[in-house]
N, C-alpha and C positions, 0 to 999 in steps of 0.2 A: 207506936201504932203502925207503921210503916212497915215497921220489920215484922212484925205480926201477920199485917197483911200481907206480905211477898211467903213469908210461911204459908200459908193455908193459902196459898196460890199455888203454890208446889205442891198443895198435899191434893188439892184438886185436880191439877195437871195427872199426878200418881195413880189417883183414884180410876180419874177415866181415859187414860192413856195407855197404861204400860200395860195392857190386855190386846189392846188395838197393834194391828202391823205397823211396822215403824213410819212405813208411807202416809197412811191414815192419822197417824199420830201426828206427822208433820200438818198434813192440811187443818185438823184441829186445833193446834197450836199458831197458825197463822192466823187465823182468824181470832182468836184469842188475844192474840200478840195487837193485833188492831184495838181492839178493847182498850186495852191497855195503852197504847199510845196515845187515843183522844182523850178519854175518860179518867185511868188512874193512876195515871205518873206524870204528870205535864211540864212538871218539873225537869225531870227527865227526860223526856220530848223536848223543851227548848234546850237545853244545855247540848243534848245528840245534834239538833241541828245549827243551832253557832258552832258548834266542833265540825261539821262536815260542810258549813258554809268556805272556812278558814281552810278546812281541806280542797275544799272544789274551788276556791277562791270565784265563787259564783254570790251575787247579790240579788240572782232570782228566787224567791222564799220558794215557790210552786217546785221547781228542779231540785231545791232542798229537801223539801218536802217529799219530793217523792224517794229519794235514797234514805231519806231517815225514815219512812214506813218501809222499805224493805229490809232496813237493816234489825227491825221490830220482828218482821215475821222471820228472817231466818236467826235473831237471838230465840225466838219461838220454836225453834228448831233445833235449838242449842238445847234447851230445855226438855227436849222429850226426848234428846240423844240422854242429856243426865237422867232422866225418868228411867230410861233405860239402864243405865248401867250395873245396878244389882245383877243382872241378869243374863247380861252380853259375854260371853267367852273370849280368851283368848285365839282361840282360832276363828272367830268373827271381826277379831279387832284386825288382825293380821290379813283377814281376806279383805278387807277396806281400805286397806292402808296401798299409799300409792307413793313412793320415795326413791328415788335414784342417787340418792347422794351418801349410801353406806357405806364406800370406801373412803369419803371425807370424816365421817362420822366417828369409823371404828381408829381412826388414825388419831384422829382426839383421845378415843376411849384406852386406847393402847401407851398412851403416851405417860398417864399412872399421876398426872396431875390434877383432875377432877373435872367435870364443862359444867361451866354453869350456862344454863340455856334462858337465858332474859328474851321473855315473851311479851304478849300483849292480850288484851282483852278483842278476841278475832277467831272468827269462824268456830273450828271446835276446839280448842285449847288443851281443853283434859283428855283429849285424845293424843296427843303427841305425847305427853308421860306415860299412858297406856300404851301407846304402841311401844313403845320402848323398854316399859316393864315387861310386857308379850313376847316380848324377845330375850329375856333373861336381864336382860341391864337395871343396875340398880339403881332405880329410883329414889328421888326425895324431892318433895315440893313443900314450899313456904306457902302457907294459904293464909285468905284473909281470915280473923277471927270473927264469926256475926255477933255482934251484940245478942243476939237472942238469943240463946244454950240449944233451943228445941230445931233452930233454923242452922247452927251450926254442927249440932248432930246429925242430922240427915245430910248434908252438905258433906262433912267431910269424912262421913261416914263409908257414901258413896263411891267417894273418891279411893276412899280406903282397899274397896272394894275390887278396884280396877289393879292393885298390883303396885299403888304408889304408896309410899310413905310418909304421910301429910306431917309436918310440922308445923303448928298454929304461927302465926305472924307475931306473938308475946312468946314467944317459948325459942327463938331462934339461937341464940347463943354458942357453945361450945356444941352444940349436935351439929349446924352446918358445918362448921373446921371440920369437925371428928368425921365427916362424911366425904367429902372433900380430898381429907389426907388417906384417906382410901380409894380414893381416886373413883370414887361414884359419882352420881349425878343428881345435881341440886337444878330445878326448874321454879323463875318467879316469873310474877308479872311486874311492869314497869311502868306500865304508862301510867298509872295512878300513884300517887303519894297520899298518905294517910293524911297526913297535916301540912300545912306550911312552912312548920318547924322543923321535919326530917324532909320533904323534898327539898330538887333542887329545882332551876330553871336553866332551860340548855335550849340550843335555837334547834325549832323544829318545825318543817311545814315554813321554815324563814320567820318565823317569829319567837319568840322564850315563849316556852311551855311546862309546866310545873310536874313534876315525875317526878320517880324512883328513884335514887343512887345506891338500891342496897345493891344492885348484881354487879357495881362497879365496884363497889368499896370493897366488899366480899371478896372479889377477884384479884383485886389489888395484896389485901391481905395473905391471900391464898396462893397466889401463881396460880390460879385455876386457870383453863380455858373457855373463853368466854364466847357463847355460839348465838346470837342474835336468829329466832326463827319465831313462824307464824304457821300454823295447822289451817290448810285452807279447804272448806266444802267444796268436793272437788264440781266443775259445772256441768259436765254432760252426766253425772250421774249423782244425785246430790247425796246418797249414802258414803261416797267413797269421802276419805281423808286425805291430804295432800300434805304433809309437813315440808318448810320450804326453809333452809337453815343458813347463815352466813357464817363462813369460816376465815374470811377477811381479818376478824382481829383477832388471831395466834398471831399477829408481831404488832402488836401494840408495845409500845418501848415505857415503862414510865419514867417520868424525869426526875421522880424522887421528893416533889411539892405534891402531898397525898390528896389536897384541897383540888390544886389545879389539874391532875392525874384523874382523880373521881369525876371531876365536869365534863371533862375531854373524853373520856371512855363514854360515858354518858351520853354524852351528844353524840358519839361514833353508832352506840347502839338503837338510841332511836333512829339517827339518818337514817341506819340501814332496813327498818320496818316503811320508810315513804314511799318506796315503789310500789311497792305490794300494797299499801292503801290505796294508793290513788289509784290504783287499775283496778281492787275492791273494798272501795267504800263502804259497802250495805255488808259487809261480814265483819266491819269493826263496828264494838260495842262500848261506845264511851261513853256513858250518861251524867258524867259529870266534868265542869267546863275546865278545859285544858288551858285555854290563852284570856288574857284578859281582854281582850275587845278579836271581832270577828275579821277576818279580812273583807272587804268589800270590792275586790276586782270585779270589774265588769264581764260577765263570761257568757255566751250564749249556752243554754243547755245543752241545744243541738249539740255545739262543738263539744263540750263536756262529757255528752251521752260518747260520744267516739272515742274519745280519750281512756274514760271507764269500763 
């Protein structure tokens, strides 16, 4: 039913958005985005904020509360940037796009071992494969499958549409190697695990947090280069894009235990998405609970609000 309903929330978003300027689209989606956070995902709203309590290590609900309602309106935002995508060109993606770290980037790409770029669910996401597709470089993303056929058709339809070449999250197998050993580029996401049985848990935010290990295991498998980044809404102008990437682990060493190799990459690559949270909270989108109990540090917001 659920899935249903976030379909025909998209088609409604479609309907009366992707006509409207993309600014316009944005304040309609905000407001929308609130709908939605009292109303018909509560689920979701509590899980967002125990995740951004344990980030803000704040035990005032009110200061919670108000980062996880913004983090609502600018996923709102996320939404009418995908409404858009059918539509947006590659010289629109390129005039948004704001990155100074191409000579890290193309030194990865030149080196003929493959990057896999382990993401997170933040700011605009499918814009960092899009810009990169934009630019000629060969995409490939592992995306999740929706249970609902008609919600993952338009989904990765979308995505299709931007220059990426989606591979379902059931279908991964020899196409990631074969992509790889061409030395293209594979993008996941990480912060989420499907189950309890293929995550793992690695300390994050100072506590075990349950994620991903495919960008670790994959890398490990591969010699790929493994580039931990986040696509951030840029703030003085909130169309632009901001991709922000870590090159730090090209000399990750493994020691040869593929178990203890996989946890330690793993924990390397979350670490390095914490800064960038805690300075924007309200552009990560986690709706589902990362740690099993919340942090309860006493924080004043005040000092928080400064912090973030």
């Amino acid at each position: 039913m659920l899935d249903r309903t976030v379909y025909w929330l998209f088609r409604l978003s479609i309907l009366l958005t992707r006509p409207l300027p993309l600014r316009r689209g944005y304040w309609f989606a905000e407001r929308v985005a609130l709908v939605c956070y009292w109303v018909i995902f509560p689920r979701q709203r509590k899980a967002l904020n125990a995740n951004l309590a344990h980030v803000l290590q704040s035990n005032d609900a009110r200061f919670v509360d108000s980062v996880a309602r913004r983090s609502f309106r600018n996923f709102g935002k996320y939404v009418i940037d995908f409404v858009h995508f059918p539509s947006i060109t590659r010289e629109e993606i390129k005039h948004r796009l704001r990155f100074d770290q191409w000579e890290a980037f193309n030194e990865a790409a030149q080196a003929g071992r493959g990057i896999i770029v382990a993401t997170i669910h933040f700011g605009v996401w499918d814009f960092g494969a899009a810009a990169l597709a934009a630019y000629g470089y060969p995409v490939n993303a592992i995306a999740e499958t929706f249970p609902y056929p008609p919600m993952n058709d338009l989904v990765q339809g979308s995505r299709a549409k931007l220059g990426t070449n989606v591979i379902g999250h059931d279908r991964m197998g020899p196409t990631v190697f074969k992509a790889l050993r061409r030395g293209e580029i594979l993008a996941l996401l990480v912060d989420v695990a499907s189950s309890e049985a293929t995550g793992i848990r690695v300390d994050f935010f100072g506590a075990p947090a349950l994620v991903s290990p495919a960008a670790a295991r994959i890398a490990l498998r591969t010699n790929a280069w493994v580039m931990p980044a986040v696509v951030l809404r840029g703030p003085e102008d909130d169309v632009e894009i901001r991709p922000i990437i870590d090159t730090s682990l090209r000399d990750f060493t493994p020691t040869g235990d593929e178990a203890r190799d996989v946890h330690e990459l793993t924990r390397l690559i979350m670490q390095s998405m914490e800064k960038t949270i805690r300075q924007h909270p309200d552009q990560w989108f986690i709706f589902r609970r990362l740690w099993n109990n919340t942090a309860t540090a006493p924080a004043s917001a005040g000092t928080l609000a400064e912090e973030v």
